[in-house]
N, C-alpha and C positions, 0 to 999 in steps of 0.2 A: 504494500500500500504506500502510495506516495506522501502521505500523510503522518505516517505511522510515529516519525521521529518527532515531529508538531504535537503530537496527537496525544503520543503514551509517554507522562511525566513520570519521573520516580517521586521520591517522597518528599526533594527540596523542591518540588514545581519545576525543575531544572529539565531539558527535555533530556532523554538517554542518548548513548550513542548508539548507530545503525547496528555496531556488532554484536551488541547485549541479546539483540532479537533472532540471531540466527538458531541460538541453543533454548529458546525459550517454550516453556511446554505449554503456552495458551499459545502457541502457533501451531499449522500444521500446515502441507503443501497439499493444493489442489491444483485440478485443472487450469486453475486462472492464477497461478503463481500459489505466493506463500499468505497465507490468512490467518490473523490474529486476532484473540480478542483483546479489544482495546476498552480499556473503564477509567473514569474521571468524573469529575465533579464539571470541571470548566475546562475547557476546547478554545481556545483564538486561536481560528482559523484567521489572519489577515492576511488578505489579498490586497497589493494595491492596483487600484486599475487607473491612476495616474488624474490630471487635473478633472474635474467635473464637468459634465458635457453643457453644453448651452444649446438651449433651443435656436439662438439666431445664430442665422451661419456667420460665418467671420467676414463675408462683402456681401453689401445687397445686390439685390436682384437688377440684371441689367436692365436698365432704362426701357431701353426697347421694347420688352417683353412685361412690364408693370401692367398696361391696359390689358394684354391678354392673362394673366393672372389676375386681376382684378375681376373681370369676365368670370372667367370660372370660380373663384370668390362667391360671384355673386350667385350661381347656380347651386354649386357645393352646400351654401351654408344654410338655402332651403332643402335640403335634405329632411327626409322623415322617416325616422326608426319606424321599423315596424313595431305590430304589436305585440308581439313574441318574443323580441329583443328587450322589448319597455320593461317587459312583467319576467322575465329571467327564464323565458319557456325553448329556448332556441340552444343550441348546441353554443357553446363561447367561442372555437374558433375564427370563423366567418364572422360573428360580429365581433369579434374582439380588435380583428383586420378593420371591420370599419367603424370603429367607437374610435380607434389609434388616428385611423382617418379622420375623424369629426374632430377630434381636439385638434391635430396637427391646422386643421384649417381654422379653430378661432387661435392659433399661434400667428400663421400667416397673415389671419385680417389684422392682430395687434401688432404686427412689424411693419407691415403698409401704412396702420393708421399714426405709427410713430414718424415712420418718413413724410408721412403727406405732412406731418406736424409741421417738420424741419428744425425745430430743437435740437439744439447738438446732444444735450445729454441723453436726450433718447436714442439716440444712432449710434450709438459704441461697438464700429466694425472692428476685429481686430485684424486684419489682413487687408485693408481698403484704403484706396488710395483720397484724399478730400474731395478730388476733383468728381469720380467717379459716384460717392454718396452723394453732392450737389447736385449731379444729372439723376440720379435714382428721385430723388426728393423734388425735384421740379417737376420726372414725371409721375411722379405720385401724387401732387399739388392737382393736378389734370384729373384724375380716376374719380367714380363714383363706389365707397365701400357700401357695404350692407348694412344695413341700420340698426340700430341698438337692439330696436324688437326682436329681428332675426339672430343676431346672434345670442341673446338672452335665451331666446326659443331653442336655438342648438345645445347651448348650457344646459337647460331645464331637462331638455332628454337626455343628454349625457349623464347628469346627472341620477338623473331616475332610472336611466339603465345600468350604473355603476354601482348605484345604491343595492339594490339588487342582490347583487352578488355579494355585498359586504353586510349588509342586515340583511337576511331573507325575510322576507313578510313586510320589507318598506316599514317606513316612519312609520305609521299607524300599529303595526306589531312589531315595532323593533322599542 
């Protein structure tokens, strides 16, 4: 087990050495190598998996291509879950594909509606050059976004289909 030295401490919390486990009688060899039993109180497992992702890419979107995003924006975000997704009756993965879909799109209206802002502190590219977020922002000044209602309405069901899955029985029997 790749684990095993992380895993199985001795009695200073100190991890063992690899060789301690060759001769040890809570191991045995099977078919998928060598298998131990491993017991503890507490396990840190730490992974790093390096700086935190950010929802906005590091350069916006090119200028040119803003009004056609914006377009699909506005189609996208009348979307309507079904009623089987709402109430938790549908298989997760297919909607799970498009619940990931529905939020990524109220990400993108709120990075359009920052650029259309043109506030500098709302545009924090980290790969982008001034000139290139100035033409992003000019053409996003130009776009028509979708309106609070609609995206409140995609919240509302994402919500209530997330809910779902985290309290069974929704608010009223959660």
């Amino acid at each position: 087990p790749h684990h095993l030295e992380t895993l199985a401490l001795n009695e200073d919390n100190v991890s063992a050495d690899s060789g301690e486990y060759e001769e040890d009688p809570m191991c045995l060899h099977t078919f998928h190598g060598r298998t131990c039993l491993v017991h503890g109180s507490v396990w840190n497992l730490s992974i790093s998996h390096g700086k935190p992702h950010s929802f906005l890419a590091d350069r916006p979107p090119v200028a040119g291509a803003i009004p056609s995003i914006a377009e699909a924006l506005n189609d996208d975000i009348k979307f309507k879950l079904s009623e089987n997704v709402l109430r938790g009756a549908a298989d997760t993965y297919f909607p799970a594909k498009i619940l990931a879909k529905m939020g990524r799109v109220i990400e993108i209206n709120e990075e359009l509606q920052n650029l259309k802002s043109g506030e500098p502190e709302s545009n924090n590219y980290s790969d982008a050059e001034d000139a290139s977020v100035e033409e992003a922002a000019s053409a996003a000044a130009e776009i028509t976004l979708p309106s609070e209602e609609d995206v409140e309405s995609l919240l509302d069901d994402l919500q209530q289909s997330v809910e779902i899955w985290l309290n069974p029985g929704g608010k009223e029997k959660g």
